[in-house]
C-alpha positions as CSV (number, residue, x, y, z in Angstrom):
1,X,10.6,10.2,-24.9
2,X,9.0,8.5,-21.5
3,X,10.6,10.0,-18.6
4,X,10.2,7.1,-16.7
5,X,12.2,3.9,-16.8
6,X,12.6,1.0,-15.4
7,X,14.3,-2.8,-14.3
8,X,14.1,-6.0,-12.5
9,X,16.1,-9.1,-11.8
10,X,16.2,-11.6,-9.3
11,X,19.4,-14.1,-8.2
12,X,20.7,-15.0,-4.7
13,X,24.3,-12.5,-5.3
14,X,23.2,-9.2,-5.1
15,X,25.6,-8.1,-6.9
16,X,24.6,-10.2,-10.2
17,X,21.2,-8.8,-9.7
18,X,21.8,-5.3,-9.3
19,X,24.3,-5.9,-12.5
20,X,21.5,-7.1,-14.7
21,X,19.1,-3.9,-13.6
22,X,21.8,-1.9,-14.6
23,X,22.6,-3.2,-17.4
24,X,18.5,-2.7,-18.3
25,X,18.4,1.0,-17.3
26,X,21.9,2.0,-19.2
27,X,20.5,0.3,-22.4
28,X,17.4,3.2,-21.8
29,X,19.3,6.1,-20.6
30,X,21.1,5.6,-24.0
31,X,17.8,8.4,-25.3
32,X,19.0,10.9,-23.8
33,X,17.0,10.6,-20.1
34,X,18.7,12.1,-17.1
35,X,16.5,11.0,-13.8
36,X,16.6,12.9,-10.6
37,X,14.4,10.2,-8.6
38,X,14.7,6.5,-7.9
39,X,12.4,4.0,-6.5
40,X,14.3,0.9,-5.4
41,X,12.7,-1.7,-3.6
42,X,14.0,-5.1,-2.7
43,X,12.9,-8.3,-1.2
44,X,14.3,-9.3,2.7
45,X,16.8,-11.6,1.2
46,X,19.0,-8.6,0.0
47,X,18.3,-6.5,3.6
48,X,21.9,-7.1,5.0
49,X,23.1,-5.8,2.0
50,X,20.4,-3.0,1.7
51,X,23.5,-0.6,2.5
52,X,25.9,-1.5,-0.4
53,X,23.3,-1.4,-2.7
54,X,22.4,2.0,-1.7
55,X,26.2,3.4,-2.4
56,X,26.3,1.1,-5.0
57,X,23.2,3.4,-6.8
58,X,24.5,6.6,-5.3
59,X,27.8,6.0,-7.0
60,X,26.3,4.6,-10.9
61,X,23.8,7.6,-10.6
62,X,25.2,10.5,-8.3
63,X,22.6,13.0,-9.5
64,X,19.6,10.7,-8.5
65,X,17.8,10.5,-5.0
66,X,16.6,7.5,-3.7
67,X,13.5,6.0,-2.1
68,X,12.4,2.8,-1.1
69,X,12.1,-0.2,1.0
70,X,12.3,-3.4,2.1
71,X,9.6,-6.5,1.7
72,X,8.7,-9.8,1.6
73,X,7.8,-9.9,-2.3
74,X,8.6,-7.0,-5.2
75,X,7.6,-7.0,-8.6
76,X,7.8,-4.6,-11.6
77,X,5.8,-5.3,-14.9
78,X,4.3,-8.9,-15.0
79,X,6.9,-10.7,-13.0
80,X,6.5,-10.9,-9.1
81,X,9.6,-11.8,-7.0
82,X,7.7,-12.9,-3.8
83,X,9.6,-14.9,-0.9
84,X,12.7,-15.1,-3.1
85,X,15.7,-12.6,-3.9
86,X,14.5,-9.9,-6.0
87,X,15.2,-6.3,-6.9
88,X,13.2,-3.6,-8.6
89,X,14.1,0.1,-9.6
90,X,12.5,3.1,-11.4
91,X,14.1,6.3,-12.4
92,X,12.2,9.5,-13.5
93,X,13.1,12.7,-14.8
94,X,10.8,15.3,-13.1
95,X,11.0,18.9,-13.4
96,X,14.0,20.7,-11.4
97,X,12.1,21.4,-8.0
98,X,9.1,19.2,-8.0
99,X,10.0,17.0,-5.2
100,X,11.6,16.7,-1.9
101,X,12.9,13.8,0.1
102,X,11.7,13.4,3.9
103,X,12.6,10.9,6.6
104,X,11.4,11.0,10.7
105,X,11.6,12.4,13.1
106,X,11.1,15.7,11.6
107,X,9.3,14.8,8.4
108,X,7.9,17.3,5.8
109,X,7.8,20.6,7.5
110,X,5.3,22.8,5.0
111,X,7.0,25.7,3.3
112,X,10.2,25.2,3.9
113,X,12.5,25.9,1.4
114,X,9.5,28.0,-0.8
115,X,8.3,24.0,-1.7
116,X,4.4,23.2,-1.9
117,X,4.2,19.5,-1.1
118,X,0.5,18.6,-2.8
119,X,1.2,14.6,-2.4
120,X,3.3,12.2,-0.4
121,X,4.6,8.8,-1.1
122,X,5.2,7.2,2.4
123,X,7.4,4.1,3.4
124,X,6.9,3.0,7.0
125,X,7.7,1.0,10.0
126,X,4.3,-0.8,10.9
127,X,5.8,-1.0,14.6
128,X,6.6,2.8,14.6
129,X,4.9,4.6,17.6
130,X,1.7,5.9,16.7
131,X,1.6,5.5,13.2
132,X,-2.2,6.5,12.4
133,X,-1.4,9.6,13.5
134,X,1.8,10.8,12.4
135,X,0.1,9.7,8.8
136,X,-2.7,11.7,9.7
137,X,-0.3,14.7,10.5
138,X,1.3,14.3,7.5
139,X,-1.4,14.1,5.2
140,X,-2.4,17.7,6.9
141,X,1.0,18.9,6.2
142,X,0.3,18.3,1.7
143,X,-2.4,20.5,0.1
144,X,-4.4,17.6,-1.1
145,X,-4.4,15.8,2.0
146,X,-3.2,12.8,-0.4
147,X,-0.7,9.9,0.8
148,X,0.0,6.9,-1.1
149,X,2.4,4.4,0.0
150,X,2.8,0.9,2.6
151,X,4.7,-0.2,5.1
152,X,7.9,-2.5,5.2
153,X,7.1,-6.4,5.1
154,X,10.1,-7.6,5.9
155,X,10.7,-10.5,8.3
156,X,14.0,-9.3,9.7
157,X,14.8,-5.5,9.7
158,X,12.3,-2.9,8.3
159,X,14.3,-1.1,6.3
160,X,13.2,2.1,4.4
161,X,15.4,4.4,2.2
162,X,15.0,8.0,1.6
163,X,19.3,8.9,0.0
164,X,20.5,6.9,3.0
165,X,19.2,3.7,4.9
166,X,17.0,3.9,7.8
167,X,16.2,1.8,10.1
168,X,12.5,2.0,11.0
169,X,9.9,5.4,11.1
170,X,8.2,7.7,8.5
171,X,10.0,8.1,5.3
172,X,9.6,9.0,1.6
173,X,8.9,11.9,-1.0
174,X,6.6,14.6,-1.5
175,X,5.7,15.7,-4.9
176,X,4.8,19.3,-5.6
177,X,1.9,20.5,-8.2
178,X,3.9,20.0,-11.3
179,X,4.3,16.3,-10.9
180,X,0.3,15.3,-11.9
181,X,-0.3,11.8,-10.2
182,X,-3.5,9.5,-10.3
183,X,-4.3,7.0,-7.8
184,X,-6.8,4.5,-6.4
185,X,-7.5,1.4,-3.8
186,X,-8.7,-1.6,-4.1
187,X,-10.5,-3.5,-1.7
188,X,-9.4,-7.5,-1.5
189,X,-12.7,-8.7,1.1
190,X,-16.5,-8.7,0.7
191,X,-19.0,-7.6,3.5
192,X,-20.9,-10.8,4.5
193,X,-23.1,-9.1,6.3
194,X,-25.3,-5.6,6.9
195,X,-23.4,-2.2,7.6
196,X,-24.2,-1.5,11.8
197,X,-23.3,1.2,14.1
198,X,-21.2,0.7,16.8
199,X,-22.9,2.0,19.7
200,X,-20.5,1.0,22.5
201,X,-16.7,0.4,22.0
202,X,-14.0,0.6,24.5
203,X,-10.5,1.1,23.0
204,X,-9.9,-2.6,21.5
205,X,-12.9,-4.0,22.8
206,X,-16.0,-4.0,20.6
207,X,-18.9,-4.4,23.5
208,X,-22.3,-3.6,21.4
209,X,-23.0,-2.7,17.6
210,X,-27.0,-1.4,16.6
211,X,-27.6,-1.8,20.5
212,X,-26.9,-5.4,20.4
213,X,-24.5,-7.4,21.6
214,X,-21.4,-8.0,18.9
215,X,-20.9,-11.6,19.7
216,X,-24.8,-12.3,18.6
217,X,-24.1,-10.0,15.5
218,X,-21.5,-11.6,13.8
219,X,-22.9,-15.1,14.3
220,X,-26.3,-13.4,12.6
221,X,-24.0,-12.2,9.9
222,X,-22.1,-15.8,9.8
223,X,-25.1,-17.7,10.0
224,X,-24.0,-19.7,13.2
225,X,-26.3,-20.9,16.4
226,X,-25.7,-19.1,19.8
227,X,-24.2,-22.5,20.7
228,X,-21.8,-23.3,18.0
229,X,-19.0,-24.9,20.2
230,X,-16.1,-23.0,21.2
231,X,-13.4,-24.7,18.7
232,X,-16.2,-24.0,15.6
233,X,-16.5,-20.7,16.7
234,X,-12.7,-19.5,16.4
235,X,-11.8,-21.3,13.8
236,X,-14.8,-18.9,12.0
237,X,-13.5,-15.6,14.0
238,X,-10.4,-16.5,12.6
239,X,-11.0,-16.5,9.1
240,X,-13.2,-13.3,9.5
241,X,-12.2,-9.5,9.8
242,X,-14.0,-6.2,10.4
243,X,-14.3,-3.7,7.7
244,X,-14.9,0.0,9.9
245,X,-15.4,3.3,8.2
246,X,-15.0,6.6,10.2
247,X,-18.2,9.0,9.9
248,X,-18.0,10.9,7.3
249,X,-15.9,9.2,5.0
250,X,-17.4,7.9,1.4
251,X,-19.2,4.9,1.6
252,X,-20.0,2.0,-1.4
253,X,-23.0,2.7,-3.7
254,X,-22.7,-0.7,-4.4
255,X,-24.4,-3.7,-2.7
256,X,-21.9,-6.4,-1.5
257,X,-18.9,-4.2,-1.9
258,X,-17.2,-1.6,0.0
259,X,-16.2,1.9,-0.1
260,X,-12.3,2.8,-0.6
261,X,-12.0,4.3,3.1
262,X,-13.1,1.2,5.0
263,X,-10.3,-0.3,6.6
264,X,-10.4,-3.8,7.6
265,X,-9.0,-5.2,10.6
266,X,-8.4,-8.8,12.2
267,X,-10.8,-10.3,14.7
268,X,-8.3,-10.8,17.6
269,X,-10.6,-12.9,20.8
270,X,-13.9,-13.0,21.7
271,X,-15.7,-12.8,25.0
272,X,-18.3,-15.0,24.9
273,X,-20.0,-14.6,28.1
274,X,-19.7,-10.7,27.7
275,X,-21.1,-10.8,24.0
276,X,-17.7,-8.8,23.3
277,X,-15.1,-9.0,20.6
278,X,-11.6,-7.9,20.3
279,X,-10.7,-6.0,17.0
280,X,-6.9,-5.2,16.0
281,X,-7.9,-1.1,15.9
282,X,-9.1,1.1,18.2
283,X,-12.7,1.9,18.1
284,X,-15.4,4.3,18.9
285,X,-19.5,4.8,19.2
286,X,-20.5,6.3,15.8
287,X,-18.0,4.3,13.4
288,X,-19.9,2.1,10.9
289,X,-18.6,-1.6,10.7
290,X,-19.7,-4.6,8.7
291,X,-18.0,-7.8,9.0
292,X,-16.2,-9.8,6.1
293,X,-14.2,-11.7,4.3
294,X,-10.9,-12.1,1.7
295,X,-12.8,-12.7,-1.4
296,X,-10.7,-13.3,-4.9
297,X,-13.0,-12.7,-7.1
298,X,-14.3,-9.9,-5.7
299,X,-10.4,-8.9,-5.3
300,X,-10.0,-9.8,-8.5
301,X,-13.1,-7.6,-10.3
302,X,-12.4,-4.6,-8.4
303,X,-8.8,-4.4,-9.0
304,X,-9.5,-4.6,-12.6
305,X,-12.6,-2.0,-11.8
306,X,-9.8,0.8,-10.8
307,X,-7.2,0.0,-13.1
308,X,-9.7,0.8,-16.2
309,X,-10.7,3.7,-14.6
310,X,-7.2,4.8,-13.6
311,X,-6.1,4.6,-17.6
312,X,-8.9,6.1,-19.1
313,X,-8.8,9.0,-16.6
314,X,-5.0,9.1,-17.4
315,X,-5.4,9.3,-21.4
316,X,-7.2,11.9,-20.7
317,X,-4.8,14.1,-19.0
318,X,-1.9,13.4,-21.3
319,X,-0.9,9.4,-20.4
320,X,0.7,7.5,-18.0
321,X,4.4,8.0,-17.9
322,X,5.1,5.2,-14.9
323,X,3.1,3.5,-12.1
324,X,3.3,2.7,-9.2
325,X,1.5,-0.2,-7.1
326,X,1.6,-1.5,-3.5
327,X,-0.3,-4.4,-2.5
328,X,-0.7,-6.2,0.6
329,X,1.4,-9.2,1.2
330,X,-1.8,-11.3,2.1
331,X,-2.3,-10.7,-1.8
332,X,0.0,-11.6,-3.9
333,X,-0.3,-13.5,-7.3
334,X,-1.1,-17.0,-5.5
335,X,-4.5,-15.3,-3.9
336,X,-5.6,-14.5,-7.9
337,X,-5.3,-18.4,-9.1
338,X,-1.4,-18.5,-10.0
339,X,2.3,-16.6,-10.1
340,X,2.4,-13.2,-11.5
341,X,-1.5,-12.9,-11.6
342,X,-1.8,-9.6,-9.6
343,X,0.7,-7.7,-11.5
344,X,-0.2,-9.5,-14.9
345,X,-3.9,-7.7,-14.5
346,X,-2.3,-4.7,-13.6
347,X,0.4,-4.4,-16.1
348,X,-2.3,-5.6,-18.9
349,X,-4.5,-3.5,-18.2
350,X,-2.3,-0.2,-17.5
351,X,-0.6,-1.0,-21.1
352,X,3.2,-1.0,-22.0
353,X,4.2,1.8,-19.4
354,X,7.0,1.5,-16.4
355,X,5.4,0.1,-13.2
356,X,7.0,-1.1,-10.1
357,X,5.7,-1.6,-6.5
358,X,6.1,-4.1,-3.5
359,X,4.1,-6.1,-1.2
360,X,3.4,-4.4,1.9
361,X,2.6,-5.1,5.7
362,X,-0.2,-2.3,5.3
363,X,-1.0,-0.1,2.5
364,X,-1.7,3.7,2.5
365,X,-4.0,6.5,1.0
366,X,-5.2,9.4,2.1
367,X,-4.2,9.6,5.7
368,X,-5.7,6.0,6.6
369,X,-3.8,2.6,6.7
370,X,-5.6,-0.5,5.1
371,X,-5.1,-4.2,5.0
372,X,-5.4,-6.7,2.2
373,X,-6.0,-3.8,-0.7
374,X,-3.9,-2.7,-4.0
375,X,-2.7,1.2,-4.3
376,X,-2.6,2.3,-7.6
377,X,-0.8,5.3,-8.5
378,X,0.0,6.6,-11.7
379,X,2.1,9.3,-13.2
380,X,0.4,11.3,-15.9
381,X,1.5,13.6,-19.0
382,X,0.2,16.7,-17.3
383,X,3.5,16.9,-15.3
């Protein structure tokens, strides 16, 4: 018997939607399951009735707590619901114990209540105040140091749930060592260009990178004149982004491709007489960087890359029982050539086990927040 189950439907009532995934999950319960967690996750369409959905759960399934939130697209299986009404749940029946709800402003405190959190699945506010590090916090407060979650998408209230609704901040579950869990990112751009040091940043403002100044670096790396004309020059910016890594975190063996801790970042201005550029991250001397761009077919390969090796790794410890995966909302199934691609791979390639996820403002693992990558997490038979 799978512990995990799962259901999806889409229609502009709410209420006809949330019928037919219940419908779906009491045909499955029928074996016998009994779930203690559920993942729900909708699209923004359903955010003013985020709250009666929530006691409309609570009251169909009183023994089960609820995580989740709120985004621009959802999708479970092969079928994304992206800028239209959708809903998505998962139930799972994990060992009495092996988990434990946590919302802001005091989330996760180690030890309490004798639980061992060893991983975290996060929801957040993108606009909460420094984000980077309360994740960073958190990830220090789990034995692993491993966080796997994204932020809310939605274009009207970033909504997050953890057994009631929230309005904004840190929220989610923490998973203690019996629940086994796999995961991976994947990277959606490809460097153009060399890895360089930055040698002088201040704060927002990337001033020099190998001693030079970053202006004349990224038109080396773009292959553009010193004098491409101002309106040529920001439409290019525009379309290209910074990928930093942190010293000290793993780095691609592969040429053209990057490691899974770079984070990219948006090219926000330029400077031109100063030779400076503005990046949406705060930098400093010592960080690699090497600019790039989105790249589907690079997207495309590595995605399929980690989910391979996320289900071969998982046969070996006993299966997958469910899965999880967030991907950015610059991604999406239109960016891999049609509707449903990116959740067709990963479904395909995962095999007939439940998976849901959502699109995401920002994704996270580890303790660092990407842009325009896939998590992957996966559930294994060793819990």
């Amino acid at each position: 018997m799978n512990t995990f189950i799962q259901a999806h439907a889409g229609d502009a009532n709410w209420q006809i939607a949330l019928g037919a995934c219940w419908a779906q999950l009491r045909h499955q319960l029928q074996d016998g399951l009994k779930p203690n967690l559920g993942w729900c996750y909708i699209t923004d369409h359903y955010t003013q009735a985020a709250g009666n959905i929530m006691d409309a759960l609570r009251e169909r399934m009183p023994g089960v707590h609820w995580v989740g939130t709120v985004g621009v697209g959802v999708a479970a299986e092969a079928v994304e619901y992206f800028d239209e009404p959708g809903m998505v749940l998962m139930l799972a029946d994990l060992p009495a114990g092996s988990f434990k709800l946590f919302s802001s402003p005091s989330p996760l405190e180690p030890g309490a209540d004798g639980f061992e959190a060893f991983t975290a699945l996060v929801h957040a506010d993108g606009g909460a105040a420094d984000l980077p590090a309360q994740l960073k916090t958190l990830s220090g407060k789990t034995t692993t140091g491993y966080l796997f979650g994204g932020l809310s998408s939605a274009r009207n209230q970033p909504l997050l749930f953890a057994d009631e609704v929230l309005l904004g901040g840190v929220s989610g579950v923490a998973f203690g060592p019996e629940v086994s869990i796999l995961s991976r990112v994947t990277q959606g751009c490809q460097p153009i260009g060399p890895q360089r040091t930055i040698t002088r940043a201040e704060g927002n403002y990337l001033v020099t990178l190998d001693n030079g100044r970053a202006l004349d670096c990224v038109l080396a790396d773009l292959g553009l004149p010193e004098d491409t004309p101002d309106p040529e020059l920001r439409q290019d910016l525009s379309q290209t982004l910074a990928g930093l890594i942190t010293p000290g975190e793993d780095v691609s063996t592969q040429p053209g491709q990057f490691g899974t801790n770079t984070e990219v970042r948006h090219l926000l201005g330029v400077g031109r007489k100063a030779g400076v550029l503005v990046v949406a991250e705060q930098m400093q001397a010592g960080m690699q960087l090497a600019f790039c761009k989105r790249n589907a077919e690079a997207a495309r390969a590595d995605l399929l890359r980690i989910v391979a090796d996320v289900r071969a790794k998982a046969e070996a410890a006993g299966g997958i029982r469910g899965a999880l995966y967030i991907s950015c909302s610059g991604r999406g199934g239109p960016h891999f050539g049609h509707r449903n691609a990116e959740f067709q791979m990963v479904s395909e390639g995962l095999g007939p086990v439940p998976l849901v996820g959502f699109f995401a403002g920002g994704e996270i693992a580890r303790h660092h927040l990407y842009g325009y990558t896939g998590v992957l997490t996966v559930f294994t038979g060793g819990a």
